[in-house]
N, CA, C and O atoms as a CHARMM CRD file, in Angstrom:
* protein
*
  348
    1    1 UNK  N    -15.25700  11.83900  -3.68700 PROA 1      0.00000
    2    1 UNK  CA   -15.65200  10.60600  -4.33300 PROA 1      0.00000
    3    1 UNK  C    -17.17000  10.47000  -4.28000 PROA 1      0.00000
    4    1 UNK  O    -17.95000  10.77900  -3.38000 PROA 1      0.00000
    5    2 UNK  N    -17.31400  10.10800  -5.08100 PROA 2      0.00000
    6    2 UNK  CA   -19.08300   9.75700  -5.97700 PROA 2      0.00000
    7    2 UNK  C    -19.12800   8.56200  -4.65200 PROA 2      0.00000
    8    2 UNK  O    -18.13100   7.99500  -4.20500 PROA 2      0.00000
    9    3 UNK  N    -20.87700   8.31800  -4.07100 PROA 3      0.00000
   10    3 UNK  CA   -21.14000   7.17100  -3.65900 PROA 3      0.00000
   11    3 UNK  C    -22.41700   6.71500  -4.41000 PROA 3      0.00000
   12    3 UNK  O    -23.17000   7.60500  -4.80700 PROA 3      0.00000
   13    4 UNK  N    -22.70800   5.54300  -4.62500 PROA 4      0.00000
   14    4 UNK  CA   -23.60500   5.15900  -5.24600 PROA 4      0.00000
   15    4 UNK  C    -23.97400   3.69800  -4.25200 PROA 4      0.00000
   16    4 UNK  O    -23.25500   2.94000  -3.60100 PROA 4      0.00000
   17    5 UNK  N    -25.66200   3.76200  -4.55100 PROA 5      0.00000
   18    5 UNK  CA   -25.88900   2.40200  -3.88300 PROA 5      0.00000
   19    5 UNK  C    -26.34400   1.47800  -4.96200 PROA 5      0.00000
   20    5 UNK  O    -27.09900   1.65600  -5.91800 PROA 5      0.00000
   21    6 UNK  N    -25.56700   0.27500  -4.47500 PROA 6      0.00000
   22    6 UNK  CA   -25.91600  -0.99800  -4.79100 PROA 6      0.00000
   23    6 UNK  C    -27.29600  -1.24500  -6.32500 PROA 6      0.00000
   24    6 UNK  O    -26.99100  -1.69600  -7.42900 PROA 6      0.00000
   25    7 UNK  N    -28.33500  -0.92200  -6.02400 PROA 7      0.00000
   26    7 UNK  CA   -29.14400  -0.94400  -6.95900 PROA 7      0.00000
   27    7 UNK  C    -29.07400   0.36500  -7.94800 PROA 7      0.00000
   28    7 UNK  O    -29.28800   0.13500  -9.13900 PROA 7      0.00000
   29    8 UNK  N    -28.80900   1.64600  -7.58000 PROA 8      0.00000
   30    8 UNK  CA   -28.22900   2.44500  -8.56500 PROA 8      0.00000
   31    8 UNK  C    -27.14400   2.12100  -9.17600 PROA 8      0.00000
   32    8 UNK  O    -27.15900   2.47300 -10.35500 PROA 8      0.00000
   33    9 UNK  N    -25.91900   1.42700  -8.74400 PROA 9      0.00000
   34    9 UNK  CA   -25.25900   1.29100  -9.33700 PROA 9      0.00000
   35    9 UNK  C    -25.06800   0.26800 -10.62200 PROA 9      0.00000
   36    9 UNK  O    -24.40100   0.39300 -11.64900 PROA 9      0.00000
   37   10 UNK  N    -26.14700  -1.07100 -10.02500 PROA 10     0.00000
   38   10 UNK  CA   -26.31000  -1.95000 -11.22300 PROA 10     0.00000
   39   10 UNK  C    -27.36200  -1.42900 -12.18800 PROA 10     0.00000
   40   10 UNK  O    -27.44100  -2.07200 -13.23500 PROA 10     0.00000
   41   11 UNK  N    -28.21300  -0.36100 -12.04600 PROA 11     0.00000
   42   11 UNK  CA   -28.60900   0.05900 -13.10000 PROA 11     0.00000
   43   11 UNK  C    -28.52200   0.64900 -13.72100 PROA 11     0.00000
   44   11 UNK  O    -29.23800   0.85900 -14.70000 PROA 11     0.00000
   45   12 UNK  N    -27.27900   1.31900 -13.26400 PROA 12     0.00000
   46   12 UNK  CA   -26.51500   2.59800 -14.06800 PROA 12     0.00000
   47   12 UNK  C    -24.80100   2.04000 -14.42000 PROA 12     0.00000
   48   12 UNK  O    -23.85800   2.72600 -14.02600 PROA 12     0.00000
   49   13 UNK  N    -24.67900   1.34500 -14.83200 PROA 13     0.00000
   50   13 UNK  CA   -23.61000   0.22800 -14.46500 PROA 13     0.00000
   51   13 UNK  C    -22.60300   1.14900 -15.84900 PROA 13     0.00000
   52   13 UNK  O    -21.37300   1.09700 -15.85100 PROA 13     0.00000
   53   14 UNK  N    -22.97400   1.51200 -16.34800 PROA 14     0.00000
   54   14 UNK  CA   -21.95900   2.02800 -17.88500 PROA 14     0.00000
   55   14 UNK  C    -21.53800   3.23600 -17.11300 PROA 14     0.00000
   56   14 UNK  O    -20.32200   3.41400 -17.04000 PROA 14     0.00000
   57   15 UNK  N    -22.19900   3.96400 -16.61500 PROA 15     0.00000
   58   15 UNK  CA   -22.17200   5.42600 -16.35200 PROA 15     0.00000
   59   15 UNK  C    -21.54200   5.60400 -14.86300 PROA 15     0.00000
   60   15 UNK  O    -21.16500   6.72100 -14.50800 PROA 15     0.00000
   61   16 UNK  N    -21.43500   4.48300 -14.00300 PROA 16     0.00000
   62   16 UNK  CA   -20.46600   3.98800 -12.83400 PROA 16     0.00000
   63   16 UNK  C    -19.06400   4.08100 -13.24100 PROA 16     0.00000
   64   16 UNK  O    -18.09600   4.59700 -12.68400 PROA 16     0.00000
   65   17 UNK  N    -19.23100   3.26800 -14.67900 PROA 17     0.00000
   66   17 UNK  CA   -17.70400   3.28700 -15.14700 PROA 17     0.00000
   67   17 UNK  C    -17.08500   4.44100 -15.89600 PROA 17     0.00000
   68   17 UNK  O    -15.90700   4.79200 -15.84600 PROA 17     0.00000
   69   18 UNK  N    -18.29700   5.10000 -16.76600 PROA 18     0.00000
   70   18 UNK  CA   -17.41700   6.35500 -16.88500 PROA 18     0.00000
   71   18 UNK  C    -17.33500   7.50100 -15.90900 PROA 18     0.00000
   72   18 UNK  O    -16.75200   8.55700 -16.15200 PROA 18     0.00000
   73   19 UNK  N    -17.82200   7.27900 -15.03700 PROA 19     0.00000
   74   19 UNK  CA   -17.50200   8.62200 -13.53200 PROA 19     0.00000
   75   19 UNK  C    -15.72700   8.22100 -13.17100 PROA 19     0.00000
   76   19 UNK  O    -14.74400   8.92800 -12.94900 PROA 19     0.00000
   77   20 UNK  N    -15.91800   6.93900 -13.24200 PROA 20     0.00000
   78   20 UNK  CA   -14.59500   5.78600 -12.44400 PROA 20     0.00000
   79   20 UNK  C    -13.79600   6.50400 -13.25600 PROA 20     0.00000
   80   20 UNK  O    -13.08000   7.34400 -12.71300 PROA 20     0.00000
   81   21 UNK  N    -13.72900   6.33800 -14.78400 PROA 21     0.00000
   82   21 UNK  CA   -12.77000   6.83600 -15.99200 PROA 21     0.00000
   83   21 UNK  C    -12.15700   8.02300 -15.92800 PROA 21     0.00000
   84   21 UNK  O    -10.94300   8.21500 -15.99500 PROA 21     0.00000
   85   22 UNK  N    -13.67900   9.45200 -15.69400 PROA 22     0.00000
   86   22 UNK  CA   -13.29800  10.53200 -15.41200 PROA 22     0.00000
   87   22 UNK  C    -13.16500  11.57500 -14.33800 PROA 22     0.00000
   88   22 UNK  O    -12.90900  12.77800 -14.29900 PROA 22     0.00000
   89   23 UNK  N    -13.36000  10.91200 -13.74600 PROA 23     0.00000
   90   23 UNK  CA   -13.96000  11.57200 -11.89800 PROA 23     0.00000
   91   23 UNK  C    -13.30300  11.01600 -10.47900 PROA 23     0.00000
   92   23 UNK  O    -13.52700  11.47900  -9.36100 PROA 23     0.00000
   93   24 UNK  N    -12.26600   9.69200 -10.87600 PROA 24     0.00000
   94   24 UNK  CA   -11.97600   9.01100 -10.35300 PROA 24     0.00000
   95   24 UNK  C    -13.19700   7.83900  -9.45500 PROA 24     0.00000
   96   24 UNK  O    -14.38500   7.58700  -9.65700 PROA 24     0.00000
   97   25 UNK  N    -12.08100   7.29200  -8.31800 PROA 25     0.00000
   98   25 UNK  CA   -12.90800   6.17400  -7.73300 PROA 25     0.00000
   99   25 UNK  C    -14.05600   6.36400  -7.34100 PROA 25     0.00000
  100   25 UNK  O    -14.22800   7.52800  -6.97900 PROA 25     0.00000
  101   26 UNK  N    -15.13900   5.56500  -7.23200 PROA 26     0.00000
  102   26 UNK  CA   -16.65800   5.60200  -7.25200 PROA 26     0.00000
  103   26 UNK  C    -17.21000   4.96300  -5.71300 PROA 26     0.00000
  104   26 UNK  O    -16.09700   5.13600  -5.21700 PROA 26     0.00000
  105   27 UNK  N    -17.47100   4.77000  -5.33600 PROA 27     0.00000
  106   27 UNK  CA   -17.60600   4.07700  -3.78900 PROA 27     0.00000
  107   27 UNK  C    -19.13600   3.47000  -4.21100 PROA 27     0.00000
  108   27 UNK  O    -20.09400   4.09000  -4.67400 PROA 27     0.00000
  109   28 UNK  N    -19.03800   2.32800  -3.94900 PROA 28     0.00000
  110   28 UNK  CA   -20.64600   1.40800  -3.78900 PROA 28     0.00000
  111   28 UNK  C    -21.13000   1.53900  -2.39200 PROA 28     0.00000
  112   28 UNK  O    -20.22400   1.49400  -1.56000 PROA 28     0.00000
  113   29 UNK  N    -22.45500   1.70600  -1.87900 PROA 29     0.00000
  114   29 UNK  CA   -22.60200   1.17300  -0.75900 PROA 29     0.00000
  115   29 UNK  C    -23.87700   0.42000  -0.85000 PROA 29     0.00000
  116   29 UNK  O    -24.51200   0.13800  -1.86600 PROA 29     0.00000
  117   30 UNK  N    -24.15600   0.12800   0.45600 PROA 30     0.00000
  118   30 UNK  CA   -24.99700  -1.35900   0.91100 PROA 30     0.00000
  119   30 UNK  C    -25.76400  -1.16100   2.05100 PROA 30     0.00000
  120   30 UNK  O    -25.39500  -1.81500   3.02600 PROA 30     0.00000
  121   31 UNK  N    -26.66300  -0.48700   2.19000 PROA 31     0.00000
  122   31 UNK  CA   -27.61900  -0.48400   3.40000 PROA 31     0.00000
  123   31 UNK  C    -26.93700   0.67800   3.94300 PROA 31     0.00000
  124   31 UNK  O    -27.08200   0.73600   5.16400 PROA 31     0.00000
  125   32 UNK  N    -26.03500   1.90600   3.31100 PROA 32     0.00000
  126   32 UNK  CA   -25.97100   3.11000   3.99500 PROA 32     0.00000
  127   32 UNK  C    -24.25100   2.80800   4.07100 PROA 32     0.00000
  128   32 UNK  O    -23.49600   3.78000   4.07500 PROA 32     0.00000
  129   33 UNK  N    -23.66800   1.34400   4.13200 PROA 33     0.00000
  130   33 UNK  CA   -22.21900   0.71700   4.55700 PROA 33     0.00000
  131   33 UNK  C    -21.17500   0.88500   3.08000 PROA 33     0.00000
  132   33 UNK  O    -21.43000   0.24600   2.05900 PROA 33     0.00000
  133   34 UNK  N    -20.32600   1.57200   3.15400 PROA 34     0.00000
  134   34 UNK  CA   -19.23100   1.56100   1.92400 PROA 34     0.00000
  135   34 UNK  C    -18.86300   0.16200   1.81500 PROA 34     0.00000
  136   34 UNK  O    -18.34600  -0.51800   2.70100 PROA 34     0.00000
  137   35 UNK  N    -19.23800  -0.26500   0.43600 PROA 35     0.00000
  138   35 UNK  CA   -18.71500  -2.14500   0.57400 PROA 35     0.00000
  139   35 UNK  C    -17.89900  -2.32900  -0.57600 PROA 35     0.00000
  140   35 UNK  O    -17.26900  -3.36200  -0.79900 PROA 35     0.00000
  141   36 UNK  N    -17.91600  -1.16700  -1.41600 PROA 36     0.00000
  142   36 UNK  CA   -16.60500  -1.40700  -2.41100 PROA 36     0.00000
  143   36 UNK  C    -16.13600   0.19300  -3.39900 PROA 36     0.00000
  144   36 UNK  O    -16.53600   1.35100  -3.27600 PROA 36     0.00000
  145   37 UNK  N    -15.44900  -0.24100  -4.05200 PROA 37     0.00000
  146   37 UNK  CA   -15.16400   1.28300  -4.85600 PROA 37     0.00000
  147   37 UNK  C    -14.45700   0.54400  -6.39200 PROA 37     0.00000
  148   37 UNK  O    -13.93900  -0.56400  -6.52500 PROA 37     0.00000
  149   38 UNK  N    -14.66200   1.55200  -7.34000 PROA 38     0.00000
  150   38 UNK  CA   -14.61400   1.19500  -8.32000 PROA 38     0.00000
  151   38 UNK  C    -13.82800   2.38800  -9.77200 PROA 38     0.00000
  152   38 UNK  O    -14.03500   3.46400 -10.33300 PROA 38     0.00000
  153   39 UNK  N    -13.14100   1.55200  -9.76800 PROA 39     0.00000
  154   39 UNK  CA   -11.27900   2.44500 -10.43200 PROA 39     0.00000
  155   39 UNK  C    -11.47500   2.32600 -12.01100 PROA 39     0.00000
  156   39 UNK  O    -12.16600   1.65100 -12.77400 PROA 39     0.00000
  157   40 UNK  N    -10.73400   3.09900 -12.08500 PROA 40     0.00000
  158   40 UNK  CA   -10.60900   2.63300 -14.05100 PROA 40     0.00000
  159   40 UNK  C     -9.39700   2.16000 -13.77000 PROA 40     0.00000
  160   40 UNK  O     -8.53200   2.39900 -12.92700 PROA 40     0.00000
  161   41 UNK  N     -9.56300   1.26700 -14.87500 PROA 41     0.00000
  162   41 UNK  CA    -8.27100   0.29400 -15.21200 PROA 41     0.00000
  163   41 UNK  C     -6.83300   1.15800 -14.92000 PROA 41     0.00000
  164   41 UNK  O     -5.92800   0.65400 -14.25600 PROA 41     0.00000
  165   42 UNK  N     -6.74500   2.46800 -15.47800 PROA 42     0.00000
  166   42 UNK  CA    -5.35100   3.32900 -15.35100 PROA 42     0.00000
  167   42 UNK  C     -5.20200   3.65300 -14.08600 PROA 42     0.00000
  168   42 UNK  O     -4.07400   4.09200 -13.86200 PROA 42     0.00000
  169   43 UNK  N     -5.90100   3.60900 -13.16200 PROA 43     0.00000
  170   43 UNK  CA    -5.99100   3.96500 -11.36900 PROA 43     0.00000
  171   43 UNK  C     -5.29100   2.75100 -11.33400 PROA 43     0.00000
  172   43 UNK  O     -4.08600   2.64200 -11.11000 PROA 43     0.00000
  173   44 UNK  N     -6.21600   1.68700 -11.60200 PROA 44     0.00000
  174   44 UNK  CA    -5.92400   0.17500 -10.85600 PROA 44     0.00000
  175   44 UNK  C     -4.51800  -0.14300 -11.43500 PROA 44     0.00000
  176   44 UNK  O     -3.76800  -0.83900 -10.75200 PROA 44     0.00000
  177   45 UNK  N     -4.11200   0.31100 -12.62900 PROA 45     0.00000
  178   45 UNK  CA    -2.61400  -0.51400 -13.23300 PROA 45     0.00000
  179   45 UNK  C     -1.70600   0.37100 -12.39500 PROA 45     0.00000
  180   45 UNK  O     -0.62000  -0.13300 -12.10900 PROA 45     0.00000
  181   46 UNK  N     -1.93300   1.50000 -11.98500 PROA 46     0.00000
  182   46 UNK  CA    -0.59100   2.51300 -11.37600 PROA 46     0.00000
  183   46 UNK  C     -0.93500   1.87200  -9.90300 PROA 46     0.00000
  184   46 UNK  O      0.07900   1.82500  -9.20500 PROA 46     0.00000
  185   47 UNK  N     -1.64700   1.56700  -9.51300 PROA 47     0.00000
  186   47 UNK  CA    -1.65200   1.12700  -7.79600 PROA 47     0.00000
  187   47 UNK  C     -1.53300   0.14400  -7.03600 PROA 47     0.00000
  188   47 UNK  O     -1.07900   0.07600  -5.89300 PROA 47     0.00000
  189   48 UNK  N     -2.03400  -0.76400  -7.82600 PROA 48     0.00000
  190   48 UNK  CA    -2.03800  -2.56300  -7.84100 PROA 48     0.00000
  191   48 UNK  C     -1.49600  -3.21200  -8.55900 PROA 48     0.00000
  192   48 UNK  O     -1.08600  -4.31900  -8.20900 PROA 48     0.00000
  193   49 UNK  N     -1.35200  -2.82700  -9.55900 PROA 49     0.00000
  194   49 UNK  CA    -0.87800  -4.00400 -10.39200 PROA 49     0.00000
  195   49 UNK  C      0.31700  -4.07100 -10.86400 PROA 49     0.00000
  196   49 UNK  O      0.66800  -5.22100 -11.12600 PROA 49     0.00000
  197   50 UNK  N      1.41200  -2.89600 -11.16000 PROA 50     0.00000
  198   50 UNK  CA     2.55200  -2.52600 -11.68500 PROA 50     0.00000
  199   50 UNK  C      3.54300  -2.68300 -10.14300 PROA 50     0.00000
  200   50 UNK  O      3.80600  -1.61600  -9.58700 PROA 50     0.00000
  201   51 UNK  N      3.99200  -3.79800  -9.58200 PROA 51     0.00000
  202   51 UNK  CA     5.19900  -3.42600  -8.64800 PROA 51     0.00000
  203   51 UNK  C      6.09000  -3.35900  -8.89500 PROA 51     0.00000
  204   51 UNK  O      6.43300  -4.06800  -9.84100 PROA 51     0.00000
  205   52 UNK  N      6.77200  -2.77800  -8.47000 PROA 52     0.00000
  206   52 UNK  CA     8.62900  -3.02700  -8.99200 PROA 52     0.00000
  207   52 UNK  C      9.09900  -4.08300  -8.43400 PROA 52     0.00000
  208   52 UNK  O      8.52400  -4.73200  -7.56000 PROA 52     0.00000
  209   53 UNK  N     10.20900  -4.32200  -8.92400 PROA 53     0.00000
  210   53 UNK  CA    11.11000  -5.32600  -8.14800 PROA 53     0.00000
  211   53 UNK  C     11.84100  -4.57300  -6.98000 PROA 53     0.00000
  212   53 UNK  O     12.03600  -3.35800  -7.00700 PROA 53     0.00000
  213   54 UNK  N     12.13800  -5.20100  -6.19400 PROA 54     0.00000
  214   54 UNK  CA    12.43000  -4.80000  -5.14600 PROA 54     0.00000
  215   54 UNK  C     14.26000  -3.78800  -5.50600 PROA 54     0.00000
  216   54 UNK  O     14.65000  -2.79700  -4.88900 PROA 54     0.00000
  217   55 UNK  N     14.77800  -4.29900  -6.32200 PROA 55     0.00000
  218   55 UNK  CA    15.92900  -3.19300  -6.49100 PROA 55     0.00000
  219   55 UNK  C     15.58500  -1.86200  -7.06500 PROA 55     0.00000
  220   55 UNK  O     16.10200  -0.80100  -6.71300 PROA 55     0.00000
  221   56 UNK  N     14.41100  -2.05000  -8.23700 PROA 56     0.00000
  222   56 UNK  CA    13.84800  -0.54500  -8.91100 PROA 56     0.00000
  223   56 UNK  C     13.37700  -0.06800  -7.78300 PROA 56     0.00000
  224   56 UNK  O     13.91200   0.97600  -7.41000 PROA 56     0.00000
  225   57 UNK  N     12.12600  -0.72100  -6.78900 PROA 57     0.00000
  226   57 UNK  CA    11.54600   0.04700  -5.51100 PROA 57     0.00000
  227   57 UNK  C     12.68700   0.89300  -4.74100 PROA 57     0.00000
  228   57 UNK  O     12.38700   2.03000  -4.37600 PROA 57     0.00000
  229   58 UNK  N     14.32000   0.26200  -4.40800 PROA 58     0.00000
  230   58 UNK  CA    15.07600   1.44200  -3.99400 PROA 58     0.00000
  231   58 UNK  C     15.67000   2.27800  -4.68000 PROA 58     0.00000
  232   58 UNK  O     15.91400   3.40900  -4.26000 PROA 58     0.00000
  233   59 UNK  N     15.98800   1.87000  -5.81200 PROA 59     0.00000
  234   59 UNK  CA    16.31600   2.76000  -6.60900 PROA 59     0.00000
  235   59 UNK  C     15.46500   4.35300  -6.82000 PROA 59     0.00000
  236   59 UNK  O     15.93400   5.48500  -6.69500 PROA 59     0.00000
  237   60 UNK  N     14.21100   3.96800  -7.14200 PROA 60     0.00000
  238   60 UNK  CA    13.51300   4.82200  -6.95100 PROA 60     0.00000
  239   60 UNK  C     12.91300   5.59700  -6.09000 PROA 60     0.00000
  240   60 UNK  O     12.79700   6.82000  -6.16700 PROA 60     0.00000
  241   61 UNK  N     12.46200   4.77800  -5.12500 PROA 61     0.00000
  242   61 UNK  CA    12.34000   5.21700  -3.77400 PROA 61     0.00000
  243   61 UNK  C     13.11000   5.22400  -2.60400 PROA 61     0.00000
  244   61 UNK  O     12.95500   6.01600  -1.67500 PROA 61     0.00000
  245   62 UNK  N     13.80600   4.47400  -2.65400 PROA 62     0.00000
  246   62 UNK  CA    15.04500   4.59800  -1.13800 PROA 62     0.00000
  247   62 UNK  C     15.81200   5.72700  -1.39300 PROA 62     0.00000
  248   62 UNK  O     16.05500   6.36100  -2.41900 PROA 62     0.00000
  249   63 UNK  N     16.15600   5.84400  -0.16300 PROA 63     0.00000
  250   63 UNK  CA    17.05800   6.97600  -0.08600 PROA 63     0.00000
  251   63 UNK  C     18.69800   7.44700  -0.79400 PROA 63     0.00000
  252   63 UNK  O     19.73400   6.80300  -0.62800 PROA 63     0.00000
  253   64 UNK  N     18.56100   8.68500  -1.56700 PROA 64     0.00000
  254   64 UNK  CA    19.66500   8.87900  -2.27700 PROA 64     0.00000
  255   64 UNK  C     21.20300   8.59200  -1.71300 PROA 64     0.00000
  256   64 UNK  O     21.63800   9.43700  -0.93100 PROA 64     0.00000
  257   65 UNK  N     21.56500   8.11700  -1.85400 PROA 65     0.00000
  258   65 UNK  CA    23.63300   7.40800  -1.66000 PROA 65     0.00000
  259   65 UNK  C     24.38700   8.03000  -2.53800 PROA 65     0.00000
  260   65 UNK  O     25.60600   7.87000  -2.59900 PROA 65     0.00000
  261   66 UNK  N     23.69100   8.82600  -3.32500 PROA 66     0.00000
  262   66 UNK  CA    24.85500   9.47000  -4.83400 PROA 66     0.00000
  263   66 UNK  C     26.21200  10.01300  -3.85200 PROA 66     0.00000
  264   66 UNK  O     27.36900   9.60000  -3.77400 PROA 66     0.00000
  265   67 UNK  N     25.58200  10.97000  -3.25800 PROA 67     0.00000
  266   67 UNK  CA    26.97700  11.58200  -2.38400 PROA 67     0.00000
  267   67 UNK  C     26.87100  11.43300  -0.64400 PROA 67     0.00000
  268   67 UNK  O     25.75500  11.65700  -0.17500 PROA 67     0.00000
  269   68 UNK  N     27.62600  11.18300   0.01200 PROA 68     0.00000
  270   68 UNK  CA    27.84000  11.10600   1.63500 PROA 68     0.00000
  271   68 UNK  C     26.55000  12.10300   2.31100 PROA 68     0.00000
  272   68 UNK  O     25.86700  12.96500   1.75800 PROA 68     0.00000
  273   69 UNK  N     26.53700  11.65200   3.57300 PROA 69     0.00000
  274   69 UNK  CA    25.24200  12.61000   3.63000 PROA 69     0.00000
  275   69 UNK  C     26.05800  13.43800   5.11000 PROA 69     0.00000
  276   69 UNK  O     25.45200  14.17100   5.89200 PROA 69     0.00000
  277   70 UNK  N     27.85700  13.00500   5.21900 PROA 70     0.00000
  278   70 UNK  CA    28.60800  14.12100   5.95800 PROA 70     0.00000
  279   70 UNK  C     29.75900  13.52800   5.49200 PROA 70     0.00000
  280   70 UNK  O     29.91100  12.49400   4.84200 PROA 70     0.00000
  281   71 UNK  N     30.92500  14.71900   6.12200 PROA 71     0.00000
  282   71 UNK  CA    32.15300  14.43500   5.17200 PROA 71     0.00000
  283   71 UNK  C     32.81400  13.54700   6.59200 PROA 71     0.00000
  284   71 UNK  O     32.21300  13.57500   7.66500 PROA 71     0.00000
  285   72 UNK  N     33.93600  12.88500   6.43600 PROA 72     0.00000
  286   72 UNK  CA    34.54600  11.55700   6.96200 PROA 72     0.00000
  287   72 UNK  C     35.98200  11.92200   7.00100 PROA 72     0.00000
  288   72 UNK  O     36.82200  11.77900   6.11200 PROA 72     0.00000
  289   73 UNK  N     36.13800  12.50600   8.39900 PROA 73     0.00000
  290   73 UNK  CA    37.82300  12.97400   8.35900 PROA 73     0.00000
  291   73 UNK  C     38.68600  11.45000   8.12400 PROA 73     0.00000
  292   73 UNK  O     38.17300  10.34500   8.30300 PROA 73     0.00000
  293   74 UNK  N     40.08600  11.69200   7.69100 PROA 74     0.00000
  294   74 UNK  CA    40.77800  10.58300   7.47900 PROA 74     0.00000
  295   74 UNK  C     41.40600  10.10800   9.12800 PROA 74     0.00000
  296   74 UNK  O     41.88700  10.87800   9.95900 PROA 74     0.00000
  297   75 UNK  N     41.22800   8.68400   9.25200 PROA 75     0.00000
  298   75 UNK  CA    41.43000   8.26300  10.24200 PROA 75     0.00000
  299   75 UNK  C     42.37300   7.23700  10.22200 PROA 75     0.00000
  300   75 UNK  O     42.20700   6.18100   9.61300 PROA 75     0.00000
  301   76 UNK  N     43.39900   7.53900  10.90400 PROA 76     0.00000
  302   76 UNK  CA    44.94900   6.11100  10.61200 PROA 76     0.00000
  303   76 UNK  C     45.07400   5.32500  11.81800 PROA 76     0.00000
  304   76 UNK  O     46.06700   4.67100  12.13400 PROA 76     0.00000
  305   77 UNK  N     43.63200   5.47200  12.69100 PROA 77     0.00000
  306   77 UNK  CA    43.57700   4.40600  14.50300 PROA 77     0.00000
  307   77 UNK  C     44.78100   5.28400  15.42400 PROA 77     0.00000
  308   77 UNK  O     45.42800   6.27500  15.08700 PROA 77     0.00000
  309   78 UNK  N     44.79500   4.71400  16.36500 PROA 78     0.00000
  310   78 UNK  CA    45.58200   4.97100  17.43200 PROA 78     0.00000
  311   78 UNK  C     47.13000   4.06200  17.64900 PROA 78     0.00000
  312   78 UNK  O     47.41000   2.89700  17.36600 PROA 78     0.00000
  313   79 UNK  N     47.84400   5.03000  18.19500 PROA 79     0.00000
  314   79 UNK  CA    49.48000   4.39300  18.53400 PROA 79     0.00000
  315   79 UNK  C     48.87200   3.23600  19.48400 PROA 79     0.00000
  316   79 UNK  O     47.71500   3.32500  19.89400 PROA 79     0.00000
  317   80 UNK  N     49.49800   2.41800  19.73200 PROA 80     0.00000
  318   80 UNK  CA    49.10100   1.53100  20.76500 PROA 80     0.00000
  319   80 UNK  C     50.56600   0.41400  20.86500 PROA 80     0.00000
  320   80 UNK  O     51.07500  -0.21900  19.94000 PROA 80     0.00000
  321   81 UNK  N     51.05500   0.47000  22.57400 PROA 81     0.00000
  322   81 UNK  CA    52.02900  -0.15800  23.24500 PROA 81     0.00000
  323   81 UNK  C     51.56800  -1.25700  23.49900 PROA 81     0.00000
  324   81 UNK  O     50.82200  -1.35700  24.47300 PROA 81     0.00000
  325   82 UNK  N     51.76700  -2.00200  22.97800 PROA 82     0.00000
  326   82 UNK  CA    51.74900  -3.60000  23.28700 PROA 82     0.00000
  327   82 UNK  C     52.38800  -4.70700  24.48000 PROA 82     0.00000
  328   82 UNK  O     52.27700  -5.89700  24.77200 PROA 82     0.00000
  329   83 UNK  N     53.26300  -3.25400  25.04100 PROA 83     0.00000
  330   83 UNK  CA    54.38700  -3.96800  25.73000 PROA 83     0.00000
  331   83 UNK  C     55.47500  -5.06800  25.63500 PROA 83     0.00000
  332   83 UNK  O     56.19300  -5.14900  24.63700 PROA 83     0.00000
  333   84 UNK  N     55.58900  -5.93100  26.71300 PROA 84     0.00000
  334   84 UNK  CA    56.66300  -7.27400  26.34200 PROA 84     0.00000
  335   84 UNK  C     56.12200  -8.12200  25.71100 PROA 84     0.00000
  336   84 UNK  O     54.95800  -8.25600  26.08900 PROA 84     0.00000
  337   85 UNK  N     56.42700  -8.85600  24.82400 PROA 85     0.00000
  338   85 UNK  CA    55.53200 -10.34000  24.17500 PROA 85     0.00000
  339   85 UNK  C     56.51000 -11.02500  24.30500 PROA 85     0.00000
  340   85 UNK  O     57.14600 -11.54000  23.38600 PROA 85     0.00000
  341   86 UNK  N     56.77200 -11.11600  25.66600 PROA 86     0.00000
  342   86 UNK  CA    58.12500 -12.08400  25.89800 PROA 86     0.00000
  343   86 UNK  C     57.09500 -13.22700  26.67900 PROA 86     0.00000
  344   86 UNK  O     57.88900 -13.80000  27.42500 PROA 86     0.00000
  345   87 UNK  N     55.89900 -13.78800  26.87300 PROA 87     0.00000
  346   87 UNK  CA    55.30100 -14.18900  28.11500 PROA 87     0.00000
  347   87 UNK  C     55.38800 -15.63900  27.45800 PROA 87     0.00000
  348   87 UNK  O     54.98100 -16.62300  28.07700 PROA 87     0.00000
C-alpha cells in the first residue's frame, strides 16, 4: 500500500483517487502517524457496505448441513424393568 502525507495528498487529491481505483487502498499519514486510508468505491461497497442478512451470512458462510458430517446407527433405547407399580 501507497502512503501519502497529508499535504501531498491534498494536492494531489485526483491522483490519490486513481492509485485508490487502481492500486488499491492508499494510506494518509500525519506527522509520520497512519491516520486514514482511502478505497475506491468497489473496495468500500464489497467490505462495508453490502451485509447480508443474517440467514444469507449462513447460508453462505456457515457451515455446510447438506449431508451428516457421521453416519447415526439406528437406536430403539434400552429394555427397562419397571418392576411392581402396585405401590
Amino acid at each position: 500500500m501507497a502512503k501519502w502525507q497529508v499535504q501531498e495528498a491534498k494536492a494531489k487529491f485526483s491522483e490519490l483517487i486513481d492509485q485508490a481505483e487502481h492500486d488499491g487502498p492508499q494510506i494518509v499519514t500525519r506527522h509520520g502517524e497512519e491516520k486514514a486510508v482511502v478505497v475506491s468505491i468497489e473496495d468500500y461497497r464489497k467490505h462495508y457496505n453490502e451485509k447480508p442478512d443474517f440467514k444469507t451470512f449462513l447460508l453462505e458462510c456457515g457451515p455446510k448441513i447438506d449431508e451428516p458430517l457421521f453416519e447415526r446407527e439406528d437406536d430403539y433405547g434400552r429394555d427397562f424393568d419397571f418392576g411392581d407399580r402396585d405401590e
